[in-house]
Structure formats: structure tokens, C-alpha cells
VMD Tcl script that builds the backbone (N, CA, C; Angstrom):
set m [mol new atoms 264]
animate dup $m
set s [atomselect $m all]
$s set {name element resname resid chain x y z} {
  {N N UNK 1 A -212.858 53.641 30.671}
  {CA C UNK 1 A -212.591 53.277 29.298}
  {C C UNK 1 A -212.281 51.783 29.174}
  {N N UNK 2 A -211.528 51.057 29.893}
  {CA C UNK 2 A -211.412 50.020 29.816}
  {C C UNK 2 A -212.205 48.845 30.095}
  {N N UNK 3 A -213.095 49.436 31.240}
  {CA C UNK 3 A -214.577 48.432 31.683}
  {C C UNK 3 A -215.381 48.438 29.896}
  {N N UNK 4 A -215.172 49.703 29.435}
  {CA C UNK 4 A -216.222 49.595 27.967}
  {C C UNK 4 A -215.856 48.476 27.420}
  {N N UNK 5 A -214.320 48.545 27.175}
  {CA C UNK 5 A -213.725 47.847 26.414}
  {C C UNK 5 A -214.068 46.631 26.195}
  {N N UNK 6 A -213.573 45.952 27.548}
  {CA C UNK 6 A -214.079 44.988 28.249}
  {C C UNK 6 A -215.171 44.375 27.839}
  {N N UNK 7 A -216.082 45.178 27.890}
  {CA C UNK 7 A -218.061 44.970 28.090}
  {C C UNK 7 A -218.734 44.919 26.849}
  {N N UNK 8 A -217.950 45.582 25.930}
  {CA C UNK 8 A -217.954 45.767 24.557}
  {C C UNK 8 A -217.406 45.048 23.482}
  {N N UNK 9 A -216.807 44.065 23.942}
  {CA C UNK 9 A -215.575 43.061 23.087}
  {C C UNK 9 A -214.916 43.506 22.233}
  {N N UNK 10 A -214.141 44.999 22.706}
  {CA C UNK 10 A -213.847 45.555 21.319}
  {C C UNK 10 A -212.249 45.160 21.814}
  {N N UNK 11 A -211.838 44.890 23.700}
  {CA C UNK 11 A -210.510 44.480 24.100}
  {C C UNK 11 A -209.986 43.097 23.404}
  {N N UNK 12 A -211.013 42.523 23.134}
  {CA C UNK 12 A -210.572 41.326 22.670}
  {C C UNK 12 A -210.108 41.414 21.167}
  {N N UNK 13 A -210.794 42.285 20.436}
  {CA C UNK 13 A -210.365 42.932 19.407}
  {C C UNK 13 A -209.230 42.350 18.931}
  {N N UNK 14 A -208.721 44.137 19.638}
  {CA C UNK 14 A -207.729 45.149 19.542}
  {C C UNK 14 A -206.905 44.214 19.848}
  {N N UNK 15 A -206.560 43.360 20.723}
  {CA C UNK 15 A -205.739 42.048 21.035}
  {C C UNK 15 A -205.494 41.135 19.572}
  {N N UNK 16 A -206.665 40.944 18.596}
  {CA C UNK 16 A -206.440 40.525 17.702}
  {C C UNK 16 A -205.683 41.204 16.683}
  {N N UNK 17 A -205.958 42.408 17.017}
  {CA C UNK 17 A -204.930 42.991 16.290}
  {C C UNK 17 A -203.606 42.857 15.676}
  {N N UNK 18 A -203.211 43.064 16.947}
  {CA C UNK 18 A -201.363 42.524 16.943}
  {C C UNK 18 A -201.163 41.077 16.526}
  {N N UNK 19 A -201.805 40.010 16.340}
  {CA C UNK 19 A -201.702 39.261 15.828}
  {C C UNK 19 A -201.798 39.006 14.295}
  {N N UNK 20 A -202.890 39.533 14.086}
  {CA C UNK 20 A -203.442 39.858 12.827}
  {C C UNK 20 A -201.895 40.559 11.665}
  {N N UNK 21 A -201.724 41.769 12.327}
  {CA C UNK 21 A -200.459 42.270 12.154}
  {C C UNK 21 A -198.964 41.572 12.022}
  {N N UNK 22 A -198.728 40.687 12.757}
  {CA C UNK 22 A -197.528 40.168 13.275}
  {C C UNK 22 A -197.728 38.499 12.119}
  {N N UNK 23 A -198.845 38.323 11.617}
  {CA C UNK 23 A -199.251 37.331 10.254}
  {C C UNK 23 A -198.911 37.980 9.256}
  {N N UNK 24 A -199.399 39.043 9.015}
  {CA C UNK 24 A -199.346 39.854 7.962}
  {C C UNK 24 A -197.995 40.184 7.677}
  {N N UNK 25 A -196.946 40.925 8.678}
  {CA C UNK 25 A -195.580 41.124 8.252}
  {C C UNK 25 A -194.713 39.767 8.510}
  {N N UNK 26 A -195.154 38.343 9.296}
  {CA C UNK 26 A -194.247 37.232 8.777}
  {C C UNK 26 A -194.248 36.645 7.509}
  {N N UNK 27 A -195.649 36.702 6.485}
  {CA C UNK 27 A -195.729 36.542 5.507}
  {C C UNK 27 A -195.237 37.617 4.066}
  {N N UNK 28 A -195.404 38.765 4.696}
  {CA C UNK 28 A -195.008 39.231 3.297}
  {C C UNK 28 A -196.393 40.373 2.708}
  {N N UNK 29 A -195.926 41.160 2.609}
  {CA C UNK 29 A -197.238 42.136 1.359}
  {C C UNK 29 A -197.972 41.327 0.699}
  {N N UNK 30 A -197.011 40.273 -0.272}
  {CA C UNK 30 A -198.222 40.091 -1.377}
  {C C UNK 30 A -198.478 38.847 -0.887}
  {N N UNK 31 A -198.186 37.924 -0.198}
  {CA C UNK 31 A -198.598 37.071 0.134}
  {C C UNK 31 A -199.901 37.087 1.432}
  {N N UNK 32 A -199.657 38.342 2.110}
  {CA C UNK 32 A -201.335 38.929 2.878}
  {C C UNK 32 A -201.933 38.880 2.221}
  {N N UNK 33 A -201.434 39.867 0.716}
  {CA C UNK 33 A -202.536 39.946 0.083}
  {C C UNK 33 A -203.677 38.401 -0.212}
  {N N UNK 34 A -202.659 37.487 -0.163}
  {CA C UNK 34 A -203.515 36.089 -1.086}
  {C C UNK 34 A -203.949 35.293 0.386}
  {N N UNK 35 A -203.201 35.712 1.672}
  {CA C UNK 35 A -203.098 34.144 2.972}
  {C C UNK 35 A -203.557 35.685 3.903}
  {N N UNK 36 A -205.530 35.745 4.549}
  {CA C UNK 36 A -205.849 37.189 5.016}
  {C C UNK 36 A -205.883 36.065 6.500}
  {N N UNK 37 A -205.709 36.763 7.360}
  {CA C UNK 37 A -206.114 35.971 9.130}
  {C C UNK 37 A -207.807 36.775 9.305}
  {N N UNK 38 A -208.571 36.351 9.888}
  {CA C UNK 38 A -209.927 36.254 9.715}
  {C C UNK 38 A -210.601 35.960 11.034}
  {N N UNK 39 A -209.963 34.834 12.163}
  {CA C UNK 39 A -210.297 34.502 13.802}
  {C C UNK 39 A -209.222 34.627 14.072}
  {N N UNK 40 A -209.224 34.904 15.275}
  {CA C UNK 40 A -208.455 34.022 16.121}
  {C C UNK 40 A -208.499 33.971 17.614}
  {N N UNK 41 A -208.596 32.897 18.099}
  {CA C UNK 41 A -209.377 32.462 19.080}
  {C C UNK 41 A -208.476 31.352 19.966}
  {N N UNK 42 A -208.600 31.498 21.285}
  {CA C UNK 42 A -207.606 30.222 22.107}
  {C C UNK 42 A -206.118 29.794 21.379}
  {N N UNK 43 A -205.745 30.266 20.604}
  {CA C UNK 43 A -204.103 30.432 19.920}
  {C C UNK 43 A -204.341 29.930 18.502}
  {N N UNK 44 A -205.328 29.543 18.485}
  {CA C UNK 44 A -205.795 29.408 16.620}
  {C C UNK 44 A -206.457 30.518 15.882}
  {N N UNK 45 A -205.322 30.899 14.610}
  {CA C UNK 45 A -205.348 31.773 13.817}
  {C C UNK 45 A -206.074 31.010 12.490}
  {N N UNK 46 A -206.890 31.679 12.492}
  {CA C UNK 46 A -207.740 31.250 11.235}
  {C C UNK 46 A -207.412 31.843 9.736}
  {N N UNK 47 A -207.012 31.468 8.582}
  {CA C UNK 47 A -206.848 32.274 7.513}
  {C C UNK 47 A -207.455 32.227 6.390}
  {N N UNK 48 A -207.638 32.912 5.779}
  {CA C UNK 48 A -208.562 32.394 4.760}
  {C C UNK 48 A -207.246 32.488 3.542}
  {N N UNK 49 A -207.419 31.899 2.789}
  {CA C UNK 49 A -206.217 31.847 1.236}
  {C C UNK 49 A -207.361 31.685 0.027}
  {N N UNK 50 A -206.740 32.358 -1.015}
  {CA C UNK 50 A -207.678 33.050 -2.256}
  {C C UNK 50 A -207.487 31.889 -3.530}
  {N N UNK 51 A -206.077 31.285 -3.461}
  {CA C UNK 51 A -206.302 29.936 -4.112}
  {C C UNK 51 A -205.996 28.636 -4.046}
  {N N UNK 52 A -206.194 27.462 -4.405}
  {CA C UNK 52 A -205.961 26.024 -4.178}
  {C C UNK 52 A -204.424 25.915 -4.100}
  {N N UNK 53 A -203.639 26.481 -4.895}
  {CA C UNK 53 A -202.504 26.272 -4.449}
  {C C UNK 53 A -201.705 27.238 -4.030}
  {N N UNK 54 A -202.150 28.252 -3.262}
  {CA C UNK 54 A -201.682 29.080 -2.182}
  {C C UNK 54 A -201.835 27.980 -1.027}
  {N N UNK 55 A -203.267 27.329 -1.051}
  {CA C UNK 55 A -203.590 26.935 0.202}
  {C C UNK 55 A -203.049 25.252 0.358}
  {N N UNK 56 A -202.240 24.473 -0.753}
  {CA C UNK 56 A -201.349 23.299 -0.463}
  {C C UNK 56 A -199.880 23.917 0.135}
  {N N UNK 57 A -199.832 25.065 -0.805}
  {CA C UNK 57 A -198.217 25.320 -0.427}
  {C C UNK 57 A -198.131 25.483 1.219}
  {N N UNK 58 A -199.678 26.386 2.358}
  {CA C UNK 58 A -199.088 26.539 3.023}
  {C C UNK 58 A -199.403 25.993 3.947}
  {N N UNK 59 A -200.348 24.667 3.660}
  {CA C UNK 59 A -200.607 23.524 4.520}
  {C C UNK 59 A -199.691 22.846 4.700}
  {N N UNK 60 A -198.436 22.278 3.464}
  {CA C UNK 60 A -197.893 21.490 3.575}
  {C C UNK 60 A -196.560 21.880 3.764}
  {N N UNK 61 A -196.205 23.224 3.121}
  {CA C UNK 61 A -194.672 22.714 3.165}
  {C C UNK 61 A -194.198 24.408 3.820}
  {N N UNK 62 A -195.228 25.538 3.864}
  {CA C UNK 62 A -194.436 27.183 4.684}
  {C C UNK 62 A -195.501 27.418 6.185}
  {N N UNK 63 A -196.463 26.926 5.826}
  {CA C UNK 63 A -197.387 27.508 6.996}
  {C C UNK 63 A -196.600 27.795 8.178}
  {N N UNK 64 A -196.126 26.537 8.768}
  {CA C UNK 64 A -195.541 26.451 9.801}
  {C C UNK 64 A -194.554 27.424 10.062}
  {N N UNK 65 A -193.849 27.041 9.205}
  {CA C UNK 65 A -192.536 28.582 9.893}
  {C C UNK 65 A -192.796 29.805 9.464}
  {N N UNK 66 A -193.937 30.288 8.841}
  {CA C UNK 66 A -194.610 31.502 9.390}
  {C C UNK 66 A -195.348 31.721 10.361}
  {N N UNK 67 A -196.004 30.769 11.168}
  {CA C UNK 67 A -196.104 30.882 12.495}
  {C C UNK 67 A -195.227 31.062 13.345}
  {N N UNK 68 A -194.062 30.078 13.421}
  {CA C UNK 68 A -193.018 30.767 13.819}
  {C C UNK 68 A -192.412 31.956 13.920}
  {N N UNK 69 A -192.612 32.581 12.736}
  {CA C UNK 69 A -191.892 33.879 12.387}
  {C C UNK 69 A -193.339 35.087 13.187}
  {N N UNK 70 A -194.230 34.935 13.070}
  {CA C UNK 70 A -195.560 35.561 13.295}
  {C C UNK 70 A -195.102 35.642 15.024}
  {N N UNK 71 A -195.468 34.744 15.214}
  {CA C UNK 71 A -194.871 34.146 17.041}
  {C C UNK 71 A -193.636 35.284 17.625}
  {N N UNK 72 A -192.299 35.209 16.941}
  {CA C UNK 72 A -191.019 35.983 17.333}
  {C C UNK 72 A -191.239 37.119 17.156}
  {N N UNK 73 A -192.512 37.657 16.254}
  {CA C UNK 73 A -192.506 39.249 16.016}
  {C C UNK 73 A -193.841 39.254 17.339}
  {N N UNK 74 A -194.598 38.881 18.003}
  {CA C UNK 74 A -195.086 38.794 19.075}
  {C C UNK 74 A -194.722 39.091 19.961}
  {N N UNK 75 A -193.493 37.908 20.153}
  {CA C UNK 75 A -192.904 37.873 21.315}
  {C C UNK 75 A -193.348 36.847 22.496}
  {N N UNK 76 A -193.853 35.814 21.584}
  {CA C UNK 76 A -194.723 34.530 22.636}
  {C C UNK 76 A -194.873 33.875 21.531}
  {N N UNK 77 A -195.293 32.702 22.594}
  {CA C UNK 77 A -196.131 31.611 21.612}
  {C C UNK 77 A -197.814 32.120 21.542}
  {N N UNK 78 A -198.353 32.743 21.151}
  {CA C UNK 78 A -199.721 32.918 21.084}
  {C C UNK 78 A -200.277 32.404 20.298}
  {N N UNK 79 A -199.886 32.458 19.032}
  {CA C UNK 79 A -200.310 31.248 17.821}
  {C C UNK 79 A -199.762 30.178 18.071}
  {N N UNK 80 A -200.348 29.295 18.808}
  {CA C UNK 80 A -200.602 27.761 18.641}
  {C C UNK 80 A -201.049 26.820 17.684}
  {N N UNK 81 A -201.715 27.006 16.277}
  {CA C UNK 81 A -202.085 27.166 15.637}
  {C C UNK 81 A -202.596 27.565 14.387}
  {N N UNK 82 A -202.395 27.334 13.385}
  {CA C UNK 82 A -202.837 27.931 12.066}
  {C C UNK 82 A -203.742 26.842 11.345}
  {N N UNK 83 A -205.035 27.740 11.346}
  {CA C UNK 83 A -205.660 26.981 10.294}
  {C C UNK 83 A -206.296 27.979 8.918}
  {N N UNK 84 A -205.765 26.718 7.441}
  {CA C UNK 84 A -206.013 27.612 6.245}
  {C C UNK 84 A -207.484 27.425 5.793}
  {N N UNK 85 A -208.043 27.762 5.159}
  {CA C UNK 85 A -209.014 27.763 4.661}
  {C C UNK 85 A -209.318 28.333 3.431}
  {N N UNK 86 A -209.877 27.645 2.192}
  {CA C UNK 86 A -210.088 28.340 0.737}
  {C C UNK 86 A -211.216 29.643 0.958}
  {N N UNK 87 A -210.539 30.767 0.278}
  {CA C UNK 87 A -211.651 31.175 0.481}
  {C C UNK 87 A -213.211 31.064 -0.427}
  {N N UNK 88 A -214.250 31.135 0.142}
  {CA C UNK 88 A -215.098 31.108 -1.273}
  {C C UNK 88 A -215.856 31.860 -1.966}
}
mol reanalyze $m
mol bondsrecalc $m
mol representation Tube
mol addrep $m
């Protein structure tokens, strides 16, 4: 089962998972709803955000310490990284 996994890129996934997850509850319900994670790859979490100023607020002044917070519900530094992106 695990060679599939493996062979199948579905391990790499499922790894995204918990990350994916651990974004989702440092931010908040409704704020998933608007800031979705989308990659993530080598410790950069990719997100997409639904409007222009979802996506100043969390470039400039929260992003960061929801990575932080994303990170402690982990339990590592795995997010190295956050990048926002409008969605279109």
C-alpha cells in the first residue's frame, strides 16, 4: 500500500493535507472561506484569496502570524512560506 502511494503521488498528497488543514483552522471558517491554500511545495503554501483587500490585509499586515499559528498546530516549521494570490 505504501509503494502505491508512493508511485502514485497520492503520499505527497495526503501530506498536503495536514497542512492544508492546519491553514484552514489558523485562519478561521470564514476567512478559509475567502484565503483557500491551493500548493504547497518545498515549505511554500500557496493561497489563493477571493478579494483585493482580503489579499493587502494578508500580505501586509496578518499573513504572517497565521503562518505562525498554521506552523504550532503542525508542530514544525513546515510552512516556510506563504504566498497570496488574487484569485481570478
Amino acid at each position: 500500500m505504501n509503494r502505491y502511494l508512493r508511485h502514485s503521488g497520492l503520499a505527497a498528497k495526503l501530506r498536503n493535507v495536514a497542512v492544508f488543514k492546519a491553514w484552514r483552522d489558523a485562519v478561521g471558517i470564514q476567512l478559509a472561506a475567502r484565503a483557500r491554500p491551493v500548493r504547497f511545495e518545498d515549505g511554500e503554501l500557496e493561497v489563493q484569496v477571493k478579494s483585493a483587500a482580503h489579499l493587502q490585509e494578508l500580505v501586509n499586515f496578518t499573513g504572517e502570524q497565521y503562518r505562525t499559528n498554521a506552523n504550532l498546530r503542525l508542530g514544525s516549521e513546515r510552512i516556510r512560506r506563504v504566498v497570496f494570490r488574487l484569485e481570478r
